[in-house]
DRENPA-3360 file (N, C-alpha, C; in nm, 2 decimals, always signed):
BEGIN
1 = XXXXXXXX = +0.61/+1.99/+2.39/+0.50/+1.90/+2.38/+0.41/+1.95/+2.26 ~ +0.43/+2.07/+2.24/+0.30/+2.13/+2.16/+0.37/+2.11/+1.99 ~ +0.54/+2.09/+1.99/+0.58/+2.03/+1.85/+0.53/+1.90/+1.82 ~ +0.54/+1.86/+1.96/+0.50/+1.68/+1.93/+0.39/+1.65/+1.88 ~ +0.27/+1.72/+1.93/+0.13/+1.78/+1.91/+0.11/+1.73/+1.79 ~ +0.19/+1.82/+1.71/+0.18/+1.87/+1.53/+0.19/+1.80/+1.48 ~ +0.33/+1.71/+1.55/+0.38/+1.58/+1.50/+0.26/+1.50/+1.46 ~ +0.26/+1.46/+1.54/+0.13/+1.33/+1.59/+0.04/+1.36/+1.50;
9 = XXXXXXXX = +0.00/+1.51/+1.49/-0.13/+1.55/+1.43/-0.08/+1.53/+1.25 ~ +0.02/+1.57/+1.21/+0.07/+1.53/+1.05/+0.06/+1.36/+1.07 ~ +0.13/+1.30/+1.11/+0.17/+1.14/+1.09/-0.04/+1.13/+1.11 ~ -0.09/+1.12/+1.21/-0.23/+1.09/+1.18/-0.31/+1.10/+1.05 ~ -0.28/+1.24/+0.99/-0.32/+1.32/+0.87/-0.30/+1.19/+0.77 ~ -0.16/+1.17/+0.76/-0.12/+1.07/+0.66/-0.13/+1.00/+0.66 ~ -0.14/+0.91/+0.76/-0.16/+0.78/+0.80/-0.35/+0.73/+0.71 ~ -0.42/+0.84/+0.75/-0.52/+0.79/+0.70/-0.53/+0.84/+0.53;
17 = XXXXXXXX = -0.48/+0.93/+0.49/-0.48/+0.98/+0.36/-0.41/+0.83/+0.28 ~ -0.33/+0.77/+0.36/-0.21/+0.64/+0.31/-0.29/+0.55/+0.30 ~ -0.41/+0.53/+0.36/-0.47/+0.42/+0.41/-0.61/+0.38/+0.25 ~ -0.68/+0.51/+0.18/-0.78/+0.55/+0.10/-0.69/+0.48/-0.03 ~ -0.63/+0.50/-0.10/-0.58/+0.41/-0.21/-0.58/+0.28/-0.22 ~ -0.55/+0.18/-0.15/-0.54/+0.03/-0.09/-0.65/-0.03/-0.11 ~ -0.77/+0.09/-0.04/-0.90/+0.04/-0.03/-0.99/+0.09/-0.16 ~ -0.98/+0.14/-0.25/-1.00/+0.17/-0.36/-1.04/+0.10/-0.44;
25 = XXXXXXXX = -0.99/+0.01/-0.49/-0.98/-0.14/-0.59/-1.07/-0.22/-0.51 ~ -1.07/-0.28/-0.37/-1.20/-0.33/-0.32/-1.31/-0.30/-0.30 ~ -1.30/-0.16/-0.29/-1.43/-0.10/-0.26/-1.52/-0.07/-0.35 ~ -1.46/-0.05/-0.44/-1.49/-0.05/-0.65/-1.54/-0.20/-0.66 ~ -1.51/-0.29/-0.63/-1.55/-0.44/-0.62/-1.66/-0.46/-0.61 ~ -1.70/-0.36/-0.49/-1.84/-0.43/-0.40/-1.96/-0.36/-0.51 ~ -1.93/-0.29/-0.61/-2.01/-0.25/-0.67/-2.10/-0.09/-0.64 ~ -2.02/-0.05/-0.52/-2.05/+0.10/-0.46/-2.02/+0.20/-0.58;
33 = XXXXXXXX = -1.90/+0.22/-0.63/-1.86/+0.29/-0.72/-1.79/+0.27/-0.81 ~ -1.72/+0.28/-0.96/-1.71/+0.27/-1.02/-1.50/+0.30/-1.01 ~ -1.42/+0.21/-1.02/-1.27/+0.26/-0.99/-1.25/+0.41/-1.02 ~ -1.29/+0.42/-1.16/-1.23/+0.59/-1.23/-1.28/+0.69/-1.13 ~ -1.41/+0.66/-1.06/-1.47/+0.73/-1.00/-1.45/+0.78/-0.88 ~ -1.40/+0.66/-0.79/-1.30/+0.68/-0.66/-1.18/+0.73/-0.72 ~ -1.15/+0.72/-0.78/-0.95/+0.71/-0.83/-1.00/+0.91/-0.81 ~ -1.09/+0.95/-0.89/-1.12/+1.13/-0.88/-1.15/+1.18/-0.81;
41 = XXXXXXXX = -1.23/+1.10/-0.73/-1.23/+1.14/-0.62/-1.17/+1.16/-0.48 ~ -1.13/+1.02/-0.48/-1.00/+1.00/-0.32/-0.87/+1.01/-0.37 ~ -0.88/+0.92/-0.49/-0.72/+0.86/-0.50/-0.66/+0.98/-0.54 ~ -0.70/+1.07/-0.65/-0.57/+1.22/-0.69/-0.56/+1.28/-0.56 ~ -0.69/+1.29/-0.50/-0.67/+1.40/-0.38/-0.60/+1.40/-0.31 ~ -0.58/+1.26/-0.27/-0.53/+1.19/-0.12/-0.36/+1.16/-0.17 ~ -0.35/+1.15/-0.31/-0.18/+1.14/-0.32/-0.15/+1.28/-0.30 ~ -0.19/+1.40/-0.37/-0.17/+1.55/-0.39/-0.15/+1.59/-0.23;
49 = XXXXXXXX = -0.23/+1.56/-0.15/-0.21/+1.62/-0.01/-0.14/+1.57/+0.06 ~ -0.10/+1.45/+0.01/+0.05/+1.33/+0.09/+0.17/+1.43/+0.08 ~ +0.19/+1.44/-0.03/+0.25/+1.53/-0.12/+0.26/+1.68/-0.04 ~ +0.16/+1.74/-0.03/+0.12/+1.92/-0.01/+0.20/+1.84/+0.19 ~ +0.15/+1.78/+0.27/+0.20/+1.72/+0.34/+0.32/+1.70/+0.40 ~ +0.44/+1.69/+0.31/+0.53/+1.70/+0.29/+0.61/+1.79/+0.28 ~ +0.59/+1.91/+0.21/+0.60/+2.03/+0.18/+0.59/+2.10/+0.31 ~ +0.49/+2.07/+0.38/+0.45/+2.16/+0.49/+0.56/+2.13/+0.60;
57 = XXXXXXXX = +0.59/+2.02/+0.63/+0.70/+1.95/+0.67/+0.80/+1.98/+0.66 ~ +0.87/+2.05/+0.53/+1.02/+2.06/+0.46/+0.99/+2.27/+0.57 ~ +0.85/+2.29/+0.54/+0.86/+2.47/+0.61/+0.90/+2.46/+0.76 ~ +0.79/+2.32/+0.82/+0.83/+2.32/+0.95/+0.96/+2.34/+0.99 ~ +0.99/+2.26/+0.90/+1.15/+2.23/+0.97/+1.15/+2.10/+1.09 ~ +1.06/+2.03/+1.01/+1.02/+1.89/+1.09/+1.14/+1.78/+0.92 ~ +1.23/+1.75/+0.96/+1.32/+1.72/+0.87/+1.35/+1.56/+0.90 ~ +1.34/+1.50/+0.98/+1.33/+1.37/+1.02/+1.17/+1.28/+0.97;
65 = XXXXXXXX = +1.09/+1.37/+0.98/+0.94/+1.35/+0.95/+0.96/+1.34/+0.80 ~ +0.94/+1.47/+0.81/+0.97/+1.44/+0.63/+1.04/+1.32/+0.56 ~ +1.16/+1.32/+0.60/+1.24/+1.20/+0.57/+1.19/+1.07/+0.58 ~ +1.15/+1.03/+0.68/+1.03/+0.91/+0.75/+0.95/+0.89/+0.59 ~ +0.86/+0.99/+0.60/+0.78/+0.99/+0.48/+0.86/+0.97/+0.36 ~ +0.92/+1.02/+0.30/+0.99/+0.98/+0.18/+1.01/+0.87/+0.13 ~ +1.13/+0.84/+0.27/+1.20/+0.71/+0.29/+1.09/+0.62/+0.25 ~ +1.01/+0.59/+0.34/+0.87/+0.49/+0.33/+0.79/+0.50/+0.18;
73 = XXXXXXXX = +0.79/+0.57/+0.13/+0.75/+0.58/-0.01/+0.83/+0.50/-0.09 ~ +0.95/+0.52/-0.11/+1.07/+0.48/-0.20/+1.07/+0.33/-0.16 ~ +1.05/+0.31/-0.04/+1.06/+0.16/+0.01/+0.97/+0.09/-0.02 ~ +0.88/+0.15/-0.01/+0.73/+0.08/-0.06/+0.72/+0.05/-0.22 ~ +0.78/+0.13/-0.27/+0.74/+0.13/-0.45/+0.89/-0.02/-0.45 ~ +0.99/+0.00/-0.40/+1.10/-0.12/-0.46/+1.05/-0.23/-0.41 ~ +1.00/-0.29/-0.31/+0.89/-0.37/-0.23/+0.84/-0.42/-0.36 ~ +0.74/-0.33/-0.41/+0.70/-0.37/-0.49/+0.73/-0.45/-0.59;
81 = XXXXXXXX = +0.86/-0.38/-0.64/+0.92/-0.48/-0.77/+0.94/-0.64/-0.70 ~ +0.97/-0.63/-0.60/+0.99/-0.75/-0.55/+0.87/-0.86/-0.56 ~ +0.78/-0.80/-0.48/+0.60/-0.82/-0.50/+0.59/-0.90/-0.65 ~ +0.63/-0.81/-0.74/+0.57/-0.79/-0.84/+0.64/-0.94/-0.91 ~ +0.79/-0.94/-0.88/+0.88/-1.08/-0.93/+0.81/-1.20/-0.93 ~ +0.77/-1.21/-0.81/+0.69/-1.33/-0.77/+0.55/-1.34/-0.81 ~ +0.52/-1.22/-0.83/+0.33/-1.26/-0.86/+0.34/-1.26/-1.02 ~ +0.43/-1.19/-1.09/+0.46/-1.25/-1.21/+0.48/-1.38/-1.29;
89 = XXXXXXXX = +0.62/-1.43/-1.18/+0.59/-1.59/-1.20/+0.48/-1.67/-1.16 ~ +0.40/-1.67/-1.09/+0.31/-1.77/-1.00/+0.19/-1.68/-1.17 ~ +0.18/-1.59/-1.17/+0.13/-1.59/-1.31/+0.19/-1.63/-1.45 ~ +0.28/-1.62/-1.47/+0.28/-1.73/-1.60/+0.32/-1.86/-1.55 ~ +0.29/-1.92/-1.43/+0.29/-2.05/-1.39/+0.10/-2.06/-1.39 ~ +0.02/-2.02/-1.40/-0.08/-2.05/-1.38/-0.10/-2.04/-1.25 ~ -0.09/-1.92/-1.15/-0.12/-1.98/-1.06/-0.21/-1.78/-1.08 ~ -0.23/-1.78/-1.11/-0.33/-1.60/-1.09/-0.43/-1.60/-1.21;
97 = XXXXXXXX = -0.56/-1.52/-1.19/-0.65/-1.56/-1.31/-0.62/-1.46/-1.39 ~ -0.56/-1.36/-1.39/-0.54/-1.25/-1.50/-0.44/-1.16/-1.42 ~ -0.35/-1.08/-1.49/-0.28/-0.96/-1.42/-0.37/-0.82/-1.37 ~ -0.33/-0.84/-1.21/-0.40/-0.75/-1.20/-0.38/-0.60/-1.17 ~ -0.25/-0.51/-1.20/-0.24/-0.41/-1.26/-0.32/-0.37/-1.40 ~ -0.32/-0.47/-1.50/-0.39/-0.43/-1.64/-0.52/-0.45/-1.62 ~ -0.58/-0.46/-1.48/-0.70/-0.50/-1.47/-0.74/-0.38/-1.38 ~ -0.69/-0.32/-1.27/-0.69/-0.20/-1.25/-0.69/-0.10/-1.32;
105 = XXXXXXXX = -0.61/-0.09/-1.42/-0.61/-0.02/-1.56/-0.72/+0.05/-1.62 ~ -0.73/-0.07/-1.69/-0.85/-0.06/-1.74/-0.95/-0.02/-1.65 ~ -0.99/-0.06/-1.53/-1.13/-0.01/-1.43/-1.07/+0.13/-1.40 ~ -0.99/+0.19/-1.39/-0.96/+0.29/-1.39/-0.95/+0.41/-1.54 ~ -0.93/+0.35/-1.66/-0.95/+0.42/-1.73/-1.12/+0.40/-1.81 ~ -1.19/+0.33/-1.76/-1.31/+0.27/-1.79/-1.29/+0.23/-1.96 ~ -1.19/+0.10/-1.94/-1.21/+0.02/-2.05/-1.22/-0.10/-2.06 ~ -1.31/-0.14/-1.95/-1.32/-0.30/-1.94/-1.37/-0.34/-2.01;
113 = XXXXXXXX = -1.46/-0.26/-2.14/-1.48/-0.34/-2.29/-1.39/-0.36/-2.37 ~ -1.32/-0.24/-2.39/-1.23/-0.24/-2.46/-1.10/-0.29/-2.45 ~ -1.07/-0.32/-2.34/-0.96/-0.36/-2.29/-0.84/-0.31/-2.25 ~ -0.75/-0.35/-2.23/-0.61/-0.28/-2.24/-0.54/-0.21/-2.36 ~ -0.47/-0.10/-2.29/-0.40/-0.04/-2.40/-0.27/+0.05/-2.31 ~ -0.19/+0.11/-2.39/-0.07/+0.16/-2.38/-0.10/+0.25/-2.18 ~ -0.22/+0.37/-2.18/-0.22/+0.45/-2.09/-0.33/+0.34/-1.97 ~ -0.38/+0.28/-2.03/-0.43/+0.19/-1.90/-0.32/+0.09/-1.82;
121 = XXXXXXXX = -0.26/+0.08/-1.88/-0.14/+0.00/-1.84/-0.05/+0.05/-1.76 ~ -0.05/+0.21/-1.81/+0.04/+0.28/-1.71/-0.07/+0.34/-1.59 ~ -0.20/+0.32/-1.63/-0.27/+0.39/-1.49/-0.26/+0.29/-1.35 ~ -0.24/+0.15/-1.47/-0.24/+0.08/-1.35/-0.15/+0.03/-1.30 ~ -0.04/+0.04/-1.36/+0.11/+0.05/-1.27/+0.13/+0.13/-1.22 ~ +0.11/+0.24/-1.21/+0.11/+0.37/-1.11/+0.05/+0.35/-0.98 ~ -0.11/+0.29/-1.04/-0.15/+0.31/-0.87/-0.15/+0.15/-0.81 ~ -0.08/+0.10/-0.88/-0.06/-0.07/-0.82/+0.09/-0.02/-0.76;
129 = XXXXXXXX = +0.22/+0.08/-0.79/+0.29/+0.09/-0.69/+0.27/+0.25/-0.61 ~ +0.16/+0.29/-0.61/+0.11/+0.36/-0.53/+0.08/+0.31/-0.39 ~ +0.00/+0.20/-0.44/-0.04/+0.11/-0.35/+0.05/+0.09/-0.22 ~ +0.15/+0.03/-0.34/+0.32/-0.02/-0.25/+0.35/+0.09/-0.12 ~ +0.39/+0.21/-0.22/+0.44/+0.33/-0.10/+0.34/+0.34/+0.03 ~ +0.20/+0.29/-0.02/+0.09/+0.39/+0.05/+0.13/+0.27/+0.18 ~ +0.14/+0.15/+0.17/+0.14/+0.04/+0.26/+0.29/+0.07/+0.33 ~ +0.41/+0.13/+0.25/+0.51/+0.16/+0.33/+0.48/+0.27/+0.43;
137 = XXXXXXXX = +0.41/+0.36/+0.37/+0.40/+0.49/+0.46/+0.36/+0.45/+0.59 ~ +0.28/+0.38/+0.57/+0.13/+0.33/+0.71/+0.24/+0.22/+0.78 ~ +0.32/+0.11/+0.75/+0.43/+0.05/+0.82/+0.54/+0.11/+0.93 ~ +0.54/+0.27/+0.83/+0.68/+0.29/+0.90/+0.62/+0.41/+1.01 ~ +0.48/+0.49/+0.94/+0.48/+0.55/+1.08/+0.40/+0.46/+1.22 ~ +0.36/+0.33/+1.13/+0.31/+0.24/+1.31/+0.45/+0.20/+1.40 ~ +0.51/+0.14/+1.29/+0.63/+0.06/+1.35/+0.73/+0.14/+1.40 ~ +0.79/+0.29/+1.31/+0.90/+0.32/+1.34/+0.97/+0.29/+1.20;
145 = XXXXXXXX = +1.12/+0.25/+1.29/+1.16/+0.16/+1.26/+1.19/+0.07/+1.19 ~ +1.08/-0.02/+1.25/+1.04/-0.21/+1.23/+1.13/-0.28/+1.26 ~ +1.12/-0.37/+1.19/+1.22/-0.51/+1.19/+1.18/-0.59/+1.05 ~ +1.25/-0.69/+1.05/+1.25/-0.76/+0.91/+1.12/-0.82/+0.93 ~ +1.08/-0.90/+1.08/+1.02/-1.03/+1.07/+0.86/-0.95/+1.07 ~ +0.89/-0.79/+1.15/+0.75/-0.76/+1.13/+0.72/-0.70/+1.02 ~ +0.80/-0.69/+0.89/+0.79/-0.64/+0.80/+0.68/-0.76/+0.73 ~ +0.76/-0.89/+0.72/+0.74/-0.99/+0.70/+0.57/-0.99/+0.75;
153 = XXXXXXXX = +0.56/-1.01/+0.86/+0.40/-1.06/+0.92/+0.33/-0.91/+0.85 ~ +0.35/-0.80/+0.86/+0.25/-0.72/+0.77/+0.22/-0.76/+0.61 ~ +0.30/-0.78/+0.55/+0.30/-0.88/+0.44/+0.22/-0.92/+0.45 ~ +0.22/-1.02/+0.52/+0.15/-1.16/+0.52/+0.00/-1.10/+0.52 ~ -0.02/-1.01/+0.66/-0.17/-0.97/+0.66/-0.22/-0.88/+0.55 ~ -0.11/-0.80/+0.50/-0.16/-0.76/+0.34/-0.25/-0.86/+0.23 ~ -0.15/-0.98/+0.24/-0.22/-1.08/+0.13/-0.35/-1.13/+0.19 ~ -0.31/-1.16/+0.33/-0.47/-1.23/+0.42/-0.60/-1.14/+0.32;
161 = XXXXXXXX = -0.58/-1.02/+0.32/-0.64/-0.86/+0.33/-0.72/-0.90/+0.21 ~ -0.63/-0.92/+0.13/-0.68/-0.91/-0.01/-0.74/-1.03/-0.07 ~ -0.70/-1.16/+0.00/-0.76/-1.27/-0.02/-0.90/-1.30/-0.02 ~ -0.96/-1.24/+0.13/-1.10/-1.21/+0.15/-1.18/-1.11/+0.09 ~ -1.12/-1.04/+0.03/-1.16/-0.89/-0.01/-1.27/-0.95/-0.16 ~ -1.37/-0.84/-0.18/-1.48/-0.86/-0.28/-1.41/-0.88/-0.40 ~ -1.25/-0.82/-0.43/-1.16/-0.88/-0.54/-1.18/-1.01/-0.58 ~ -1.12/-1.10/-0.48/-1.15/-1.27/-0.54/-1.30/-1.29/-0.56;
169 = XXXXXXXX = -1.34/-1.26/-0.52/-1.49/-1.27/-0.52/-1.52/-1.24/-0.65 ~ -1.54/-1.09/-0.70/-1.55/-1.07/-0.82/-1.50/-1.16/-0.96 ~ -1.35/-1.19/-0.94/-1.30/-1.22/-1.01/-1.35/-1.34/-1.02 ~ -1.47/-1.43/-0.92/-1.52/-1.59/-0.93/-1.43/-1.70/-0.91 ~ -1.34/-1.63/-0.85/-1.27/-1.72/-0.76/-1.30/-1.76/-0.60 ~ -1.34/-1.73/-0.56/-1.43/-1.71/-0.44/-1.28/-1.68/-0.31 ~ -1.35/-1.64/-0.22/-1.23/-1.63/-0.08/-1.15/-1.72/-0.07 ~ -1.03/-1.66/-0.06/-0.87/-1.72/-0.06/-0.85/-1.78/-0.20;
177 = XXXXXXXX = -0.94/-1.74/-0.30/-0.91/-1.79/-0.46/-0.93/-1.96/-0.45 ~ -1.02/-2.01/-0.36/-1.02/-2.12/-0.38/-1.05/-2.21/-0.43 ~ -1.13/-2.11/-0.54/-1.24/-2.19/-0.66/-1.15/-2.18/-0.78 ~ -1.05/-2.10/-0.76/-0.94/-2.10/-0.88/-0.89/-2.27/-0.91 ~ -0.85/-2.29/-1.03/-0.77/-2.44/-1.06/-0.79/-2.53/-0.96 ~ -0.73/-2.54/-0.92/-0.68/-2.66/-0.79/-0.72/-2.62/-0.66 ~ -0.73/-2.52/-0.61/-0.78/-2.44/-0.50/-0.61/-2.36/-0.41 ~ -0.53/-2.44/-0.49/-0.40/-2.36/-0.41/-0.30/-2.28/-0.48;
185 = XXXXXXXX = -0.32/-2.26/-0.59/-0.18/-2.20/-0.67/-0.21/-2.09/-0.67 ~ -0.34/-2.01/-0.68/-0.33/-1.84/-0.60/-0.29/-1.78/-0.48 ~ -0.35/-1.91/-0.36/-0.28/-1.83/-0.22/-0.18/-1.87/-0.22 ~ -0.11/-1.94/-0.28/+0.06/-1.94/-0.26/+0.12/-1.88/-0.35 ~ +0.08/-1.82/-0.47/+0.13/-1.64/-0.51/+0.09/-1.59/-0.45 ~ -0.02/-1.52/-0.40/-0.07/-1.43/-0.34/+0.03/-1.39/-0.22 ~ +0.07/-1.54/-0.14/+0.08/-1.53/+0.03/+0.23/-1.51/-0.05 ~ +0.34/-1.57/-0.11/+0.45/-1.54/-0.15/+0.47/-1.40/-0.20;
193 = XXXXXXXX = +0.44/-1.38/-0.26/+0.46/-1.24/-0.30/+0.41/-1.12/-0.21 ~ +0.35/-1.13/-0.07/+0.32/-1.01/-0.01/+0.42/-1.03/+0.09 ~ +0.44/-1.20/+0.13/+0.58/-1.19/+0.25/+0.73/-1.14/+0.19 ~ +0.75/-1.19/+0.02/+0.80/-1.09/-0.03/+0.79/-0.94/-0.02 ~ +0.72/-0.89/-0.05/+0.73/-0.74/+0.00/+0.75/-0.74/+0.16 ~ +0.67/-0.79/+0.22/+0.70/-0.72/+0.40/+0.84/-0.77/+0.41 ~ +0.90/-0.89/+0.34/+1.03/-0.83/+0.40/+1.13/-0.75/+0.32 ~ +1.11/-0.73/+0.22/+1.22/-0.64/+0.18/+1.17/-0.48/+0.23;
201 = XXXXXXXX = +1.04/-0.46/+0.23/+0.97/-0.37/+0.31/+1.07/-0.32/+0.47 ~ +1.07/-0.46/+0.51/+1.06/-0.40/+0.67/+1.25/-0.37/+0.65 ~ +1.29/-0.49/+0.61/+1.43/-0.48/+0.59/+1.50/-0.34/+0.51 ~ +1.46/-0.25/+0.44/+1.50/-0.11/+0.39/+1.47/-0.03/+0.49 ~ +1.36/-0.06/+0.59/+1.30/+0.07/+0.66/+1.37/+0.04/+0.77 ~ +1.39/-0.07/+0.81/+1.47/-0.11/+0.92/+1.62/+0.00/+0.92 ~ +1.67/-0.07/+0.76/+1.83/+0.00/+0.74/+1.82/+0.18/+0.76 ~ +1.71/+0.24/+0.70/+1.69/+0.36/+0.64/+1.67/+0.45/+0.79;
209 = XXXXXXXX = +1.54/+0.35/+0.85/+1.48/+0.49/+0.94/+1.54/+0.45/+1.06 ~ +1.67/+0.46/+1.10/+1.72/+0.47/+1.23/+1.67/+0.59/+1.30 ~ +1.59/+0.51/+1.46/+1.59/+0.65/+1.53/+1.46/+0.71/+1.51 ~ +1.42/+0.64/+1.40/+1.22/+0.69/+1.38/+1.14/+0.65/+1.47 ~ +1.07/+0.70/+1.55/+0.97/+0.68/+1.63/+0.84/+0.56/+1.55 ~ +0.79/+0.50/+1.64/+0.70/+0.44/+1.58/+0.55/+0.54/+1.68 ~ +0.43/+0.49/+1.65/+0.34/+0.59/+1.64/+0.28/+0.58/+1.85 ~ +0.33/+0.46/+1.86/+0.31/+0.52/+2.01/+0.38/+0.58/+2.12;
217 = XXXXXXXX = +0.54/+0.54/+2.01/+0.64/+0.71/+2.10/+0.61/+0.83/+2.08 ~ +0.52/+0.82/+1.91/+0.48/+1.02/+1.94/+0.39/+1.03/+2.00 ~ +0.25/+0.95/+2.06/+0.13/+1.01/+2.13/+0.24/+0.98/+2.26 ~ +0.31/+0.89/+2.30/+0.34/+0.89/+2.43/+0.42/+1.06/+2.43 ~ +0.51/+1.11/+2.36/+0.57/+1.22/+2.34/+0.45/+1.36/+2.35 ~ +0.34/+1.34/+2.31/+0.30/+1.42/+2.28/+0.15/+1.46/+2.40 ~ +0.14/+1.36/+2.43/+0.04/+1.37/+2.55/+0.09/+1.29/+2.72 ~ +0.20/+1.21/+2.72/+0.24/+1.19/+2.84/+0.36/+1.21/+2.84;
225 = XXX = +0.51/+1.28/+2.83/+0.57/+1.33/+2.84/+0.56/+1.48/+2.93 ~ +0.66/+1.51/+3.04/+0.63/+1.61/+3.12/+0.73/+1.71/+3.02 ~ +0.83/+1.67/+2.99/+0.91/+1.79/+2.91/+0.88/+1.83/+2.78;
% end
């Protein structure tokens, strides 16, 4: 019980360290702080100790965990390409007001005057499929497992997530982008491309993590188990 403990106590660790990236880009929105600013503050930190995390995991000799984590990373970032297929088109169809990795970019490398360039582009594809993994990690240690269809409905509440978020707002699209063009060719990229990801999401983690606990087998393991 006292391995399970540990258990529980790393997956917790992560769980919320997985959770600070995501919220990064909105939180920067509301005008609290400045992206580059969080990015040095939470976001290196909180990837670095995902990371150190893991490591500690590979000494335990906690080898299923570790793997869990991995797995979920890798899943999350190919997720993404998928993500990324769809919100691509629904952008050169007119349906998104600008790309927003080169828009992270830049707020991340503080060049919103200046605009894009070669390393903003890569700051913000990094942490736009940082993002990816960070949403895999947090899936597979709730779910386990999962399944396709709940891969799918986390999706879905990813895009809900971001629809409302100070993002559209900023951007003068107002909530659910409905002040964009027509009022609908954003949330039908938006909502396509995140049920895109939850299901190729749940569908890899499904295939991958046989046998993974989802997060209320380890507290039940860990505080109501008698052995």
């Amino acid at each position: 019980m006292i391995q399970d403990k540990k258990k529980l106590g790393i997956v917790l660790i992560v769980l919320i360290l997985s959770g600070i990236a995501p919220n990064l880009f909105p939180i920067s929105q509301t005008g609290t702080a400045p992206l580059s600013s969080l990015a040095t503050k939470f976001l290196i930190p909180s990837v670095v100790l995902i990371f150190i995390i893991i490591g500690l995991a590979h000494l335990l000799k906690y080898t299923n965990l570790k793997k869990q984590i991995i797995n979920c990373i890798l899943a999350g970032m190919v997720a993404t390409i998928g993500l990324e297929i769809i919100r691509e088109i629904g952008f050169r169809l007119g349906g998104m007001p600008g790309d927003m990795p080169k828009l992270m970019g830049v707020l991340l490398l503080d060049r919103f005057a200046d605009g894009p360039d070669f390393w903003s582009n890569l700051a913000g594809w990094s942490y736009h499929f940082w993002n990816g993994a960070a949403f895999g990690i947090i899936f597979s240690l709730l779910f386990g497992r999962g399944k396709l269809m709940t891969g799918i409905f986390y999706g879905f509440l990813i895009g809900i997530g971001f629809m409302i978020s100070p993002v559209t707002r900023t951007l003068g699209i107002g909530t659910f982008g409905l002040q964009f063009k027509d009022g609908y060719q954003f949330m039908i990229t938006v909502t396509l491309a995140h049920i895109a990801f939850g299901g190729i999401l749940g569908f890899i983690i499904h295939k991958i993590n046989i046998g993974q606990p989802n997060i209320f087998k380890r507290i039940k393991d860990a505080f109501i188990n008698i052995n």
